[in-house]
Structure formats: structure tokens, C-alpha cells
mmJSON file of the N, C-alpha and C atoms, coordinates in Angstrom:
{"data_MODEL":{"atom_site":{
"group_PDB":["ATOM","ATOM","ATOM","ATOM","ATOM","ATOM","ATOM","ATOM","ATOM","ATOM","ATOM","ATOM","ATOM","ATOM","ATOM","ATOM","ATOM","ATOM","ATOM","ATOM","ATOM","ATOM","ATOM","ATOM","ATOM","ATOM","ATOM","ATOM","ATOM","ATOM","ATOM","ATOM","ATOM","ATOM","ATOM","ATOM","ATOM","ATOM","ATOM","ATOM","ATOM","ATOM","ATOM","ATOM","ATOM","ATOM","ATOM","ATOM","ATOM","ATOM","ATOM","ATOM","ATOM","ATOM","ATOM","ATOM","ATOM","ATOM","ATOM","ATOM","ATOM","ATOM","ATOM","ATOM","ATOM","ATOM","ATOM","ATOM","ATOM","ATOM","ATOM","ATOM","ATOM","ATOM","ATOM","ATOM","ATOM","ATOM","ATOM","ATOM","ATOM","ATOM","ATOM","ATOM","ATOM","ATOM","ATOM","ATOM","ATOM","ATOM","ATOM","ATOM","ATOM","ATOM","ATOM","ATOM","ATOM","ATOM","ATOM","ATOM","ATOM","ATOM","ATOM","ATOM","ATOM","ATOM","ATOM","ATOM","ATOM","ATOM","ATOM","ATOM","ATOM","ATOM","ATOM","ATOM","ATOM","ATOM","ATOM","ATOM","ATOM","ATOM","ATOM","ATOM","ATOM","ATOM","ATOM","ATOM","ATOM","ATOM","ATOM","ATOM","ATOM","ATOM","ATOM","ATOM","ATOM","ATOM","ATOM","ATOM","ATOM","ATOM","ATOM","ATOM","ATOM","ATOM","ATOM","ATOM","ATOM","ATOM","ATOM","ATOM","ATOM","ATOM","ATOM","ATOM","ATOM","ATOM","ATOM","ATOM","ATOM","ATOM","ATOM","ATOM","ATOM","ATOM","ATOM","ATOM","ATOM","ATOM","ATOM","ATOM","ATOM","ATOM","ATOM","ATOM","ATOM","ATOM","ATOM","ATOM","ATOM","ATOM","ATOM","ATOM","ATOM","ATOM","ATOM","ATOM","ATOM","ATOM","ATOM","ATOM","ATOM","ATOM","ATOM","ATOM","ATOM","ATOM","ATOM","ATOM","ATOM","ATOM","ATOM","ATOM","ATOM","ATOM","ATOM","ATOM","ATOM","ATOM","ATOM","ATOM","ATOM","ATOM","ATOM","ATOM","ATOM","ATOM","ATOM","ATOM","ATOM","ATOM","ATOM","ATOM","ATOM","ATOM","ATOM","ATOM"],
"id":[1,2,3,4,5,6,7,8,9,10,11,12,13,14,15,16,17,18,19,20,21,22,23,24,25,26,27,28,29,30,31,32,33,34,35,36,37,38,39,40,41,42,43,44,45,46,47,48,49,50,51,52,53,54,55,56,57,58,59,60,61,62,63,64,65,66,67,68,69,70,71,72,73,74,75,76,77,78,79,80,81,82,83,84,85,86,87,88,89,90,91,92,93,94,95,96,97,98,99,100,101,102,103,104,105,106,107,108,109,110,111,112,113,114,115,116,117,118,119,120,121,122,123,124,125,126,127,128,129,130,131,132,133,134,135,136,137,138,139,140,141,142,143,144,145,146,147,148,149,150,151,152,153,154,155,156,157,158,159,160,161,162,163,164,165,166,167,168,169,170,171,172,173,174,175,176,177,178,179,180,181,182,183,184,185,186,187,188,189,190,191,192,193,194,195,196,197,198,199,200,201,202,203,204,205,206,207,208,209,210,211,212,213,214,215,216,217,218,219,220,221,222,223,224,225,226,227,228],
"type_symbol":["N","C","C","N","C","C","N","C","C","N","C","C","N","C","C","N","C","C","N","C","C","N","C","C","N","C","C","N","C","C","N","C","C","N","C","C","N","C","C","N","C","C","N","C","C","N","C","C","N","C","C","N","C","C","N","C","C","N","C","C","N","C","C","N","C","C","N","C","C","N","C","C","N","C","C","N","C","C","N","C","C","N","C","C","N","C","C","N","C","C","N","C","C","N","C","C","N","C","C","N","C","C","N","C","C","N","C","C","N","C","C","N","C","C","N","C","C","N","C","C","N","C","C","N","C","C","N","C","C","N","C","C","N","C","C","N","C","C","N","C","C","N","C","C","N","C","C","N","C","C","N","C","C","N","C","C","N","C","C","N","C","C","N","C","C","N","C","C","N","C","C","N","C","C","N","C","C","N","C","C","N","C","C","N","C","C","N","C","C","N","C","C","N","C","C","N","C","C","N","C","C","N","C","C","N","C","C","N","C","C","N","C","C","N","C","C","N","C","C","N","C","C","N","C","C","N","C","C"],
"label_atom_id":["N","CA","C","N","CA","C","N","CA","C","N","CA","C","N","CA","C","N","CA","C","N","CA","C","N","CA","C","N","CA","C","N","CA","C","N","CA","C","N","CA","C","N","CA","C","N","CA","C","N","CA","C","N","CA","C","N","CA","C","N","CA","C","N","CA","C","N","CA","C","N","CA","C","N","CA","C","N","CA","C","N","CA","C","N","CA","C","N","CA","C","N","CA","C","N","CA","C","N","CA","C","N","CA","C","N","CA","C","N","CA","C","N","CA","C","N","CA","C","N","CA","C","N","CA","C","N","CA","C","N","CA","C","N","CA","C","N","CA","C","N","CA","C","N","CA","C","N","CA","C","N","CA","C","N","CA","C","N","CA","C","N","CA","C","N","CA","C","N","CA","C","N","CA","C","N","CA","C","N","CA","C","N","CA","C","N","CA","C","N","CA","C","N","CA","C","N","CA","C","N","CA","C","N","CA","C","N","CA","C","N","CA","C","N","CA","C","N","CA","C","N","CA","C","N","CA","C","N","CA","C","N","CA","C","N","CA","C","N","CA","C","N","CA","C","N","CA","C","N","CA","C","N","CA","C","N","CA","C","N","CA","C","N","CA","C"],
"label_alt_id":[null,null,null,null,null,null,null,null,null,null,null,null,null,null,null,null,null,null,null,null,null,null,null,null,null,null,null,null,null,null,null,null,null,null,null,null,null,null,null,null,null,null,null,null,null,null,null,null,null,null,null,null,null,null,null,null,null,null,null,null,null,null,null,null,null,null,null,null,null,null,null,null,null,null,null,null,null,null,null,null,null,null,null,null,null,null,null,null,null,null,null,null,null,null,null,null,null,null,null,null,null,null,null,null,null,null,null,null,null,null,null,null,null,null,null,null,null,null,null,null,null,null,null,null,null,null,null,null,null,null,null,null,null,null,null,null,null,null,null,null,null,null,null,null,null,null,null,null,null,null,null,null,null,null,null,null,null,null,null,null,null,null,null,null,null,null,null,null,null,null,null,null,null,null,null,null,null,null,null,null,null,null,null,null,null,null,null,null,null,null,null,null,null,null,null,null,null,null,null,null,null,null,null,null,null,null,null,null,null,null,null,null,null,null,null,null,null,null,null,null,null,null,null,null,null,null,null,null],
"label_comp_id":["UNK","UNK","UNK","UNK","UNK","UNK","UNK","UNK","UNK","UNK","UNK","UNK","UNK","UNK","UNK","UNK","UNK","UNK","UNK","UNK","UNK","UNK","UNK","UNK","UNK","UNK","UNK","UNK","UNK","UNK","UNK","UNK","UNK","UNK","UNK","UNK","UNK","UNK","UNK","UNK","UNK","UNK","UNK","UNK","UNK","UNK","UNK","UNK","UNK","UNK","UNK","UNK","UNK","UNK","UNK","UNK","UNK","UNK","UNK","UNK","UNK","UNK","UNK","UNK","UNK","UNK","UNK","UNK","UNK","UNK","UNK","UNK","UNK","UNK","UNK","UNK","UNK","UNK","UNK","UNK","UNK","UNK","UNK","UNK","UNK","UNK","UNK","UNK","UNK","UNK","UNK","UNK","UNK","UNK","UNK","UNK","UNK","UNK","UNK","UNK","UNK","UNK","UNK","UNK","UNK","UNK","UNK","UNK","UNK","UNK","UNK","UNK","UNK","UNK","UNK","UNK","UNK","UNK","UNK","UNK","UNK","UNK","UNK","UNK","UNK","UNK","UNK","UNK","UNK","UNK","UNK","UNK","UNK","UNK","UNK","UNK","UNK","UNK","UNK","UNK","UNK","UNK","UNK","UNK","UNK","UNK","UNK","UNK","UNK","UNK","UNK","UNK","UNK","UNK","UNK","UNK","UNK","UNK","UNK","UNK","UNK","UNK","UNK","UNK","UNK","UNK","UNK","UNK","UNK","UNK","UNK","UNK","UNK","UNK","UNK","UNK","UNK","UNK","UNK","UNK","UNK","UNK","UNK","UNK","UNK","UNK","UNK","UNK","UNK","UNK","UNK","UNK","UNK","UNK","UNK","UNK","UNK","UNK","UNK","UNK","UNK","UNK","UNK","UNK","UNK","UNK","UNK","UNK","UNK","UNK","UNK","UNK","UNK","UNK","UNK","UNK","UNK","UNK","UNK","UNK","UNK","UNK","UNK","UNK","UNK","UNK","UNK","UNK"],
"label_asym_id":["A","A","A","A","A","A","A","A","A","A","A","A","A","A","A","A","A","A","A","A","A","A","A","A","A","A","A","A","A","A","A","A","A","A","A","A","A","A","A","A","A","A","A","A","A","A","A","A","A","A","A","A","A","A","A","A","A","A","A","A","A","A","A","A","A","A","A","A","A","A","A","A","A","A","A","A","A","A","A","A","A","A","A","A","A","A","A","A","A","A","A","A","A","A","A","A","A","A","A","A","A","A","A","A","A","A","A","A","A","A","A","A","A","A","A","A","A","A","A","A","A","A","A","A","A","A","A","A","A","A","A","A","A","A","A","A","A","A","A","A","A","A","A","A","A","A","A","A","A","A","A","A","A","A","A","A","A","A","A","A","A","A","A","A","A","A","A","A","A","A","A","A","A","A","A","A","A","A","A","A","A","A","A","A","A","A","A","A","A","A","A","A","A","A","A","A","A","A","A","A","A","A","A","A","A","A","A","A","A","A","A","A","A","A","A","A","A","A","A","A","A","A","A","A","A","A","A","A"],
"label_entity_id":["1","1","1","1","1","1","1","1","1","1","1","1","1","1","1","1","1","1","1","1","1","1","1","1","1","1","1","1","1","1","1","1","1","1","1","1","1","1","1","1","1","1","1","1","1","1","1","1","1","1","1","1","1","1","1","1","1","1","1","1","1","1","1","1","1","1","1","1","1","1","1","1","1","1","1","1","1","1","1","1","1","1","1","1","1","1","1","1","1","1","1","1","1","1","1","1","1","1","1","1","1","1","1","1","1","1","1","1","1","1","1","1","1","1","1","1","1","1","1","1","1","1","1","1","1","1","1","1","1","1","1","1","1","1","1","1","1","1","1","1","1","1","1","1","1","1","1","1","1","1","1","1","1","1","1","1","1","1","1","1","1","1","1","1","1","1","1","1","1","1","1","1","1","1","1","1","1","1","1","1","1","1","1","1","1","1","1","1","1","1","1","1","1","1","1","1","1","1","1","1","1","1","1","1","1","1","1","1","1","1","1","1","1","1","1","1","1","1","1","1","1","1","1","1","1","1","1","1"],
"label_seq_id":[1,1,1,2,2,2,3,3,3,4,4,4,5,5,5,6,6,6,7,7,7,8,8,8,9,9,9,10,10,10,11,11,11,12,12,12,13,13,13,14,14,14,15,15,15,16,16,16,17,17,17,18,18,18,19,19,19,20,20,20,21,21,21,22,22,22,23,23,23,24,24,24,25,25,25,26,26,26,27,27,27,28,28,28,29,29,29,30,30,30,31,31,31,32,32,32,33,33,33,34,34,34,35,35,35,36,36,36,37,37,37,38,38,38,39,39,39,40,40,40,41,41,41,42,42,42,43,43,43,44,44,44,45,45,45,46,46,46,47,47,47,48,48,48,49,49,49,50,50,50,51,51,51,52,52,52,53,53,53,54,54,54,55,55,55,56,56,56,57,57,57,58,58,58,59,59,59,60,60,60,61,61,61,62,62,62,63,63,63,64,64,64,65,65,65,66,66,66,67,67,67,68,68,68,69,69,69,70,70,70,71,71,71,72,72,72,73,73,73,74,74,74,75,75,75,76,76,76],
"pdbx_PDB_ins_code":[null,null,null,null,null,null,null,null,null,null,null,null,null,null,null,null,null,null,null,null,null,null,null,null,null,null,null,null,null,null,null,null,null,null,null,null,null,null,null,null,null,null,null,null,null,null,null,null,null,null,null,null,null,null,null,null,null,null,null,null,null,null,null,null,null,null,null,null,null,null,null,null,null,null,null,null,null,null,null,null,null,null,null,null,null,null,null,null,null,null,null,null,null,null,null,null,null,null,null,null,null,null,null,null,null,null,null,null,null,null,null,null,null,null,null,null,null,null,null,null,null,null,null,null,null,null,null,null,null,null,null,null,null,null,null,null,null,null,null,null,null,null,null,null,null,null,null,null,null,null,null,null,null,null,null,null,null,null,null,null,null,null,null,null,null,null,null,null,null,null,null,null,null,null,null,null,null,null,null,null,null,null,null,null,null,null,null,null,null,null,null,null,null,null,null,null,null,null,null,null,null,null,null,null,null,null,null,null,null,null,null,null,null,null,null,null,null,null,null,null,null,null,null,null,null,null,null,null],
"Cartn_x":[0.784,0.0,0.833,2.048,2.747,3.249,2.232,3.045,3.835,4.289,4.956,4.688,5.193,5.286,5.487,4.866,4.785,4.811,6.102,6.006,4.952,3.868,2.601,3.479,4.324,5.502,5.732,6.536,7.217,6.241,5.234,4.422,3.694,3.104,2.422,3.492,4.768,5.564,5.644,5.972,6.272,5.081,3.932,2.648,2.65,2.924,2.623,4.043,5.148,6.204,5.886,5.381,4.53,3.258,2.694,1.79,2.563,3.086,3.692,4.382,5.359,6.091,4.57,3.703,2.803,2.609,2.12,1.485,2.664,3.656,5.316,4.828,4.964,4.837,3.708,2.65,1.662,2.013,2.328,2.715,4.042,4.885,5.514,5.172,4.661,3.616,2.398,2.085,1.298,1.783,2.805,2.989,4.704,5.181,6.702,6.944,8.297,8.49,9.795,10.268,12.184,12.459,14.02,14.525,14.5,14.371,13.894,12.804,11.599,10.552,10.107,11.087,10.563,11.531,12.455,13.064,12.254,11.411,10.866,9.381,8.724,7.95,8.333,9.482,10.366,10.586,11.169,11.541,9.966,8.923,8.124,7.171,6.959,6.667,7.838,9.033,9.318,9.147,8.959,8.812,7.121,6.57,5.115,5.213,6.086,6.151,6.775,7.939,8.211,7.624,6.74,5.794,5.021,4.276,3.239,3.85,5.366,5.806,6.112,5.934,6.123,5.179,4.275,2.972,2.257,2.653,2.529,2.683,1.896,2.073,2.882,3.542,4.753,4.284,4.217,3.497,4.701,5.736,6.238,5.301,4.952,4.555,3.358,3.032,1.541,0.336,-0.737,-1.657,-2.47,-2.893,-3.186,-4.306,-3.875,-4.792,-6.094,-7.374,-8.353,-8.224,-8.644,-8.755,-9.962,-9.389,-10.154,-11.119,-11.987,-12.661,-12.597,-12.502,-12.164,-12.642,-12.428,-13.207,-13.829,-13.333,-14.227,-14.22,-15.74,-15.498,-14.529,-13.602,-13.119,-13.341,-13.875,-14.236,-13.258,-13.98,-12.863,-13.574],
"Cartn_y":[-1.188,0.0,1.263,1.115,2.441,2.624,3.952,4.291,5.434,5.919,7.446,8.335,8.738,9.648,11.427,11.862,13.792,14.47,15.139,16.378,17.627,17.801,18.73,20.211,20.75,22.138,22.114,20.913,21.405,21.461,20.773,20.28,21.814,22.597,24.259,25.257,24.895,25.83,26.289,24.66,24.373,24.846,24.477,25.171,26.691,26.846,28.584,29.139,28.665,29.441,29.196,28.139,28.076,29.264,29.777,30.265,31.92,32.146,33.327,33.517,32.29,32.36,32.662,31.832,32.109,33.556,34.251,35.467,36.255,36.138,37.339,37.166,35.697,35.878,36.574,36.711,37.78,38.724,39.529,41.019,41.032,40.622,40.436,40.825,40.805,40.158,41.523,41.987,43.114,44.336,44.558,46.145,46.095,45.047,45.013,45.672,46.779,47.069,46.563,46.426,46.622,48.033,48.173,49.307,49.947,49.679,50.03,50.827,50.193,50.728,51.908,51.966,52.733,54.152,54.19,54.972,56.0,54.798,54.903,56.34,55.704,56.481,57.751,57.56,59.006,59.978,59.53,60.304,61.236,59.896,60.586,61.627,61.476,62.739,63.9,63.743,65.354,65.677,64.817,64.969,66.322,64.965,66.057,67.323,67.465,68.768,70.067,69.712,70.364,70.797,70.187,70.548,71.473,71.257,71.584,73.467,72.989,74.599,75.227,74.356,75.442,76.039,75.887,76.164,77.182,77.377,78.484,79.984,80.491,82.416,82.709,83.779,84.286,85.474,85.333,86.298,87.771,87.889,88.961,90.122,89.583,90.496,91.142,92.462,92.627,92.555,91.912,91.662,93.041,93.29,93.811,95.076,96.08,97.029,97.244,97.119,97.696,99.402,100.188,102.066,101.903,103.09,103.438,104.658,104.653,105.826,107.068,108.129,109.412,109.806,110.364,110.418,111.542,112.819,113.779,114.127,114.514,114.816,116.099,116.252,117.074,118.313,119.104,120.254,121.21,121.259,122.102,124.028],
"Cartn_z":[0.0,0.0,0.0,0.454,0.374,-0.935,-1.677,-2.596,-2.846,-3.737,-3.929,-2.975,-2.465,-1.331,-2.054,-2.025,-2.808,-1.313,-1.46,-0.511,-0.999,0.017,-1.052,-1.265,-0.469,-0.112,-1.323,-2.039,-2.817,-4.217,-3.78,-5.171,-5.265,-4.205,-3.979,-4.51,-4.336,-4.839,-5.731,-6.598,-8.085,-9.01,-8.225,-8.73,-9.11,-8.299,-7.984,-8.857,-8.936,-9.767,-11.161,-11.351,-12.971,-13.296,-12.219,-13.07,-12.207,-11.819,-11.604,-13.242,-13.615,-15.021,-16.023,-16.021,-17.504,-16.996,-16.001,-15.55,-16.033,-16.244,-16.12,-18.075,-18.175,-19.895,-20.24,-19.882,-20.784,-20.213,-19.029,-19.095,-19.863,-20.141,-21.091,-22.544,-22.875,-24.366,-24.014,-23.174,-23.274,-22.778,-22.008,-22.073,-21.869,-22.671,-22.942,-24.109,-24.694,-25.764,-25.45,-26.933,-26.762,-27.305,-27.057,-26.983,-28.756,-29.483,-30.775,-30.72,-30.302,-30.116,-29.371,-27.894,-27.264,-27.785,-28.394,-29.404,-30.53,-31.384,-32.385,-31.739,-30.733,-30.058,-29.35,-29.025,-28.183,-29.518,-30.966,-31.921,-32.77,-32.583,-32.686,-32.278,-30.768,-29.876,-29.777,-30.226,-30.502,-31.992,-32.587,-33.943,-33.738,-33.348,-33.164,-32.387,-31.464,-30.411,-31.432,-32.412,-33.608,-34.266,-34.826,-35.522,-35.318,-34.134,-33.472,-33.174,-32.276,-32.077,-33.691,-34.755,-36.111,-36.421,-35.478,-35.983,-35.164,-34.072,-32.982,-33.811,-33.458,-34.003,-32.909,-33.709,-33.072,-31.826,-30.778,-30.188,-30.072,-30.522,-30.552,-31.64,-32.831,-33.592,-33.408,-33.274,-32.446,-33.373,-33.054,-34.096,-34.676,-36.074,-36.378,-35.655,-35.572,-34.836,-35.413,-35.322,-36.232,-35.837,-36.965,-37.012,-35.749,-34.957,-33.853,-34.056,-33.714,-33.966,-33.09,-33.913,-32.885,-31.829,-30.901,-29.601,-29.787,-30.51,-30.371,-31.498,-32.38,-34.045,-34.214,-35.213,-35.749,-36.294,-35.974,-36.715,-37.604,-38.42,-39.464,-39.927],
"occupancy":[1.0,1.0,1.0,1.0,1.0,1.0,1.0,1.0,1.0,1.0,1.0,1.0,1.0,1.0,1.0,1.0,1.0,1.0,1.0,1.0,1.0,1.0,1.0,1.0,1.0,1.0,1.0,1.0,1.0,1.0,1.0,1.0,1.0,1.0,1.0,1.0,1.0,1.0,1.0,1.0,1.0,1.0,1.0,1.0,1.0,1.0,1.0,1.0,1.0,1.0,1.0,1.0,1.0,1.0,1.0,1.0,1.0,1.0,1.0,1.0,1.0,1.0,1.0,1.0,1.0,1.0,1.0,1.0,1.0,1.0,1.0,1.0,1.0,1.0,1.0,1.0,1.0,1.0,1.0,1.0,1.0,1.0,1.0,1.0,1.0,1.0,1.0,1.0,1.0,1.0,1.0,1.0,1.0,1.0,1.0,1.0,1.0,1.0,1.0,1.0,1.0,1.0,1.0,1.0,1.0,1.0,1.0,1.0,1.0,1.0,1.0,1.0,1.0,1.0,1.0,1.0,1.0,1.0,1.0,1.0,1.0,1.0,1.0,1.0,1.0,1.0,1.0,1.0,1.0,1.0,1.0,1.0,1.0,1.0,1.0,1.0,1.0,1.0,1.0,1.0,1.0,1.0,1.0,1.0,1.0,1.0,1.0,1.0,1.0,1.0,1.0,1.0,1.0,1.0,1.0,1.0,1.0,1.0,1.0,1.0,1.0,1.0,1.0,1.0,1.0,1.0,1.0,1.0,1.0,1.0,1.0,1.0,1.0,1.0,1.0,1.0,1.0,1.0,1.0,1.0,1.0,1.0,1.0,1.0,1.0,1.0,1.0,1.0,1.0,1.0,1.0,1.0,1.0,1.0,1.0,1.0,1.0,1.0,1.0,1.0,1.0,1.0,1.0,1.0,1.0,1.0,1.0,1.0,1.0,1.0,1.0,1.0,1.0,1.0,1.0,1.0,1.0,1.0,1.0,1.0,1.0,1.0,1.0,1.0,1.0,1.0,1.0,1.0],
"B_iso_or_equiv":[0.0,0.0,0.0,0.0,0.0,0.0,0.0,0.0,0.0,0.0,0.0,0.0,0.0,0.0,0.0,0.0,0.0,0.0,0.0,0.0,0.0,0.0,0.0,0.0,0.0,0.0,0.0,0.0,0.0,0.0,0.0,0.0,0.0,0.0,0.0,0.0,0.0,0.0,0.0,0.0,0.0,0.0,0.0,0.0,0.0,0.0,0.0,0.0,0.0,0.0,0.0,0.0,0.0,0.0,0.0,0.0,0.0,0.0,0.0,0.0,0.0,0.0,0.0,0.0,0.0,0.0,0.0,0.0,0.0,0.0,0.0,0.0,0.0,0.0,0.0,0.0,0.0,0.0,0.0,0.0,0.0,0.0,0.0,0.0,0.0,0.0,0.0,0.0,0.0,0.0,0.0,0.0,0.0,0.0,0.0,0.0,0.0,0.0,0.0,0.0,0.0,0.0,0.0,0.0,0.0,0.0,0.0,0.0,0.0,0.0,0.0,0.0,0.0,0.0,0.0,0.0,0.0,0.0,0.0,0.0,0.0,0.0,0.0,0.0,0.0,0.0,0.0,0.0,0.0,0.0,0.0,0.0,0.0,0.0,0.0,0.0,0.0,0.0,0.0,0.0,0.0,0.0,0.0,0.0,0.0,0.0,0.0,0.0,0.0,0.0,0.0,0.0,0.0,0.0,0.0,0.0,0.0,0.0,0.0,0.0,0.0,0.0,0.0,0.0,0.0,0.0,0.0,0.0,0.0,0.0,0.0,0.0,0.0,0.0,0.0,0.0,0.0,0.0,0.0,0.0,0.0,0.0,0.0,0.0,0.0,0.0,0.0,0.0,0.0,0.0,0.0,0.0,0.0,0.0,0.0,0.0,0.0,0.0,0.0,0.0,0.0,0.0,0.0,0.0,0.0,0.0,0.0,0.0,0.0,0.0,0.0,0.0,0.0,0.0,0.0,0.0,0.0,0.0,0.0,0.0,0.0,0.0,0.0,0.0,0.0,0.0,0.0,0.0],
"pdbx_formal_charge":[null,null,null,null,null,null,null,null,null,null,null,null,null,null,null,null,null,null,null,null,null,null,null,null,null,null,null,null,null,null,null,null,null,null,null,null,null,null,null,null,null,null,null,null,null,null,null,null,null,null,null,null,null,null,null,null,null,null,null,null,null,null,null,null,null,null,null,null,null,null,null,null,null,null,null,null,null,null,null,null,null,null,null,null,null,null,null,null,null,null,null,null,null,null,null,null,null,null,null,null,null,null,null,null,null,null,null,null,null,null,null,null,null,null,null,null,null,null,null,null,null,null,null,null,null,null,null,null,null,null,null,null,null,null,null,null,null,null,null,null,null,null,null,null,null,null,null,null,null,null,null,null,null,null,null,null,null,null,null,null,null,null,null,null,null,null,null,null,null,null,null,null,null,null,null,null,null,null,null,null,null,null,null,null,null,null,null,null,null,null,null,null,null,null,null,null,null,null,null,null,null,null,null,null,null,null,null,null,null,null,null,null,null,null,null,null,null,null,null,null,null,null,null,null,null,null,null,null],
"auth_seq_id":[1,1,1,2,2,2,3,3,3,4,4,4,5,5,5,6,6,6,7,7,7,8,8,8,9,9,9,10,10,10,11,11,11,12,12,12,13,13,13,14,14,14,15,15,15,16,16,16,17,17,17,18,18,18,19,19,19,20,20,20,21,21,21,22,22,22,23,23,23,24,24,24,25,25,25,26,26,26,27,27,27,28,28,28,29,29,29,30,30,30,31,31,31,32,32,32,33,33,33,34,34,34,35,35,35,36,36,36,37,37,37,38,38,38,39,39,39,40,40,40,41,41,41,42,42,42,43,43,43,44,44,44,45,45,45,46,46,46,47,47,47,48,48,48,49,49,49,50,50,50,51,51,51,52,52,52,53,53,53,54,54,54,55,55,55,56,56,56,57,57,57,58,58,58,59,59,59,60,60,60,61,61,61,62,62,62,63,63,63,64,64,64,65,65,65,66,66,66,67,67,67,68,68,68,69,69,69,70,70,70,71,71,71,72,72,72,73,73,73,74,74,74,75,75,75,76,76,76],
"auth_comp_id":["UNK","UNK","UNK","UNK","UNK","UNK","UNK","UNK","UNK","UNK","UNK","UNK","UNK","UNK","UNK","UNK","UNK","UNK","UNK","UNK","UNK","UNK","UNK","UNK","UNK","UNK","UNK","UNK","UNK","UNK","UNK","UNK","UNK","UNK","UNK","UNK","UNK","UNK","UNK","UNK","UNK","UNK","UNK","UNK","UNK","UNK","UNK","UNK","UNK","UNK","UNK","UNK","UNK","UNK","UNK","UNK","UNK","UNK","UNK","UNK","UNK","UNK","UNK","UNK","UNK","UNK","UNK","UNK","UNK","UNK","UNK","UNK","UNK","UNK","UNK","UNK","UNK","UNK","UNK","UNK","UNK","UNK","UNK","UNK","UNK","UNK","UNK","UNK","UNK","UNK","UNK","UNK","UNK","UNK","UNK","UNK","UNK","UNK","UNK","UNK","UNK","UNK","UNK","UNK","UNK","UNK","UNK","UNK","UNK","UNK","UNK","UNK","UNK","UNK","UNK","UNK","UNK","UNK","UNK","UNK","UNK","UNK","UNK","UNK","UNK","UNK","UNK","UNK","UNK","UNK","UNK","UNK","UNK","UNK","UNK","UNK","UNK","UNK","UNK","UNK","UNK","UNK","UNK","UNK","UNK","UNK","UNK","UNK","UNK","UNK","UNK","UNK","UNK","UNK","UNK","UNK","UNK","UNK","UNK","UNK","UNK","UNK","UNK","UNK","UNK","UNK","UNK","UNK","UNK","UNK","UNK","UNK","UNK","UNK","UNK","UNK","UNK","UNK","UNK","UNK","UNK","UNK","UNK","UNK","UNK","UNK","UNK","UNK","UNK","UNK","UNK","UNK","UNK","UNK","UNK","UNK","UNK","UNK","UNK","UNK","UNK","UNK","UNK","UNK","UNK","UNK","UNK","UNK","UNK","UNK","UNK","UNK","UNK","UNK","UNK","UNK","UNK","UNK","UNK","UNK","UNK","UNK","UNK","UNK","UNK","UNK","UNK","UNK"],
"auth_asym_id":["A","A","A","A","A","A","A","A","A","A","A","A","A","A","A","A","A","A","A","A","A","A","A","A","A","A","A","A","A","A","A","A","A","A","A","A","A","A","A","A","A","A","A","A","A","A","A","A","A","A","A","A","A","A","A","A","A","A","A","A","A","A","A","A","A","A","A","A","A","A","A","A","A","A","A","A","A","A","A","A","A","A","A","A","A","A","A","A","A","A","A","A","A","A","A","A","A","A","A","A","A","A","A","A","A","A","A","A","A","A","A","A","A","A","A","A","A","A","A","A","A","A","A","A","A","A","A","A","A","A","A","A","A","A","A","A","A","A","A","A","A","A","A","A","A","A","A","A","A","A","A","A","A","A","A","A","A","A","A","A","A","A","A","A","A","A","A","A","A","A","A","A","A","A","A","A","A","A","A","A","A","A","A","A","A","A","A","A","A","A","A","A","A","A","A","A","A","A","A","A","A","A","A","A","A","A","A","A","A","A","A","A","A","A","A","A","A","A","A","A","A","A","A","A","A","A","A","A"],
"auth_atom_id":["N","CA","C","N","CA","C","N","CA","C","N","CA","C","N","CA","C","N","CA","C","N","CA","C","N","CA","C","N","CA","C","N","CA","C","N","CA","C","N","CA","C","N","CA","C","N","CA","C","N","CA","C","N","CA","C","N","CA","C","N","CA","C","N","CA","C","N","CA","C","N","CA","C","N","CA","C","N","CA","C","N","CA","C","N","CA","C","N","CA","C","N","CA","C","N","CA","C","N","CA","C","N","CA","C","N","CA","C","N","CA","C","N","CA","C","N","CA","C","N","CA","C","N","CA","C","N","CA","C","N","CA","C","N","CA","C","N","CA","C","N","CA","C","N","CA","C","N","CA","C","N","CA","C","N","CA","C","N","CA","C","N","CA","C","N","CA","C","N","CA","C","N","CA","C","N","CA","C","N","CA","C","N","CA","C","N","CA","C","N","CA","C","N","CA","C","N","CA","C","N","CA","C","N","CA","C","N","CA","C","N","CA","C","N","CA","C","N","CA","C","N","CA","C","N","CA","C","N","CA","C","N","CA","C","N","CA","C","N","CA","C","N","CA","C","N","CA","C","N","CA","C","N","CA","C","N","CA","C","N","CA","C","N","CA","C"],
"pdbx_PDB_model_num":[1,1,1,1,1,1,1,1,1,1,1,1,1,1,1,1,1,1,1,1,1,1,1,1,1,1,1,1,1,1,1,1,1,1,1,1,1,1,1,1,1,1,1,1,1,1,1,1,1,1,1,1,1,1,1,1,1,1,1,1,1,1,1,1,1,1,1,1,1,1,1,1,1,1,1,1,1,1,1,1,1,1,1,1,1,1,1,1,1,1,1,1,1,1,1,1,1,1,1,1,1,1,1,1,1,1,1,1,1,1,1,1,1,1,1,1,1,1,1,1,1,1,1,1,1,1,1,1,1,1,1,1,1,1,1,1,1,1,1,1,1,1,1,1,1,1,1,1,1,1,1,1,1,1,1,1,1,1,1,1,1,1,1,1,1,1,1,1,1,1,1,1,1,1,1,1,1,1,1,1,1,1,1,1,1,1,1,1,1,1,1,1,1,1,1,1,1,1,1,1,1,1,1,1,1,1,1,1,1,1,1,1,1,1,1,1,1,1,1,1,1,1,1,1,1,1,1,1]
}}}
């Protein structure tokens, strides 16, 4: 009647470091980039910030005044 003897410790362990590993592989696989990538995304947000500041009005130049009207009529 005595058969195989399983320590359950080590058998809960072994359990649990397997699905810790599948759990590491999908965050892995969902919000892992490699270093290419996270490059590719950095070049492109200043790419866009460039842009974006080429496109800004220059606030030095003062915007067009409209003609004011006289405060008191002119008499001639």
C-alpha cells in the first residue's frame, strides 16, 4: 500500500512558480516594448512637439490694430 510519497511544499511551490512564469509571460507580451521601439515612439513625440511649435504664431509680432474711432469729431 505504500506508494509514492509527494512532498505537497514542494508540489504548492512548483505550482505557484509556474503560473507566476505564464502570468510574467503575458505582461511580457502586453505592455513590454524593446529598446527600438521605445526609441521609435520618443523620436516621434518630438517629432510632433516640432511641428506643433512650427505652428505656434509668433506672439512677438503685435496683431493687427483695427482704425479706432475718434473720440471727439473734428471740426474744421
Amino acid at each position: 500500500m505504500a506508494g509514492n510519497v509527494v512532498n505537497l511544499n514542494r508540489f504548492k511551490k512548483k505550482k505557484q512558480r509556474e503560473e507566476k512564469a505564464k502570468q510574467a509571460n503575458v505582461n511580457r507580451v502586453k505592455h513590454g516594448r524593446n529598446k527600438a521601439q521605445k526609441e521609435g515612439e520618443r523620436a516621434d513625440r518630438e517629432r510632433a512637439a516640432r511641428l506643433l511649435e512650427g505652428h505656434k504664431l509668433d506672439e512677438t509680432v503685435a496683431p493687427s490694430e483695427e482704425p479706432k474711432e475718434p473720440e471727439e469729431p473734428i471740426e474744421k
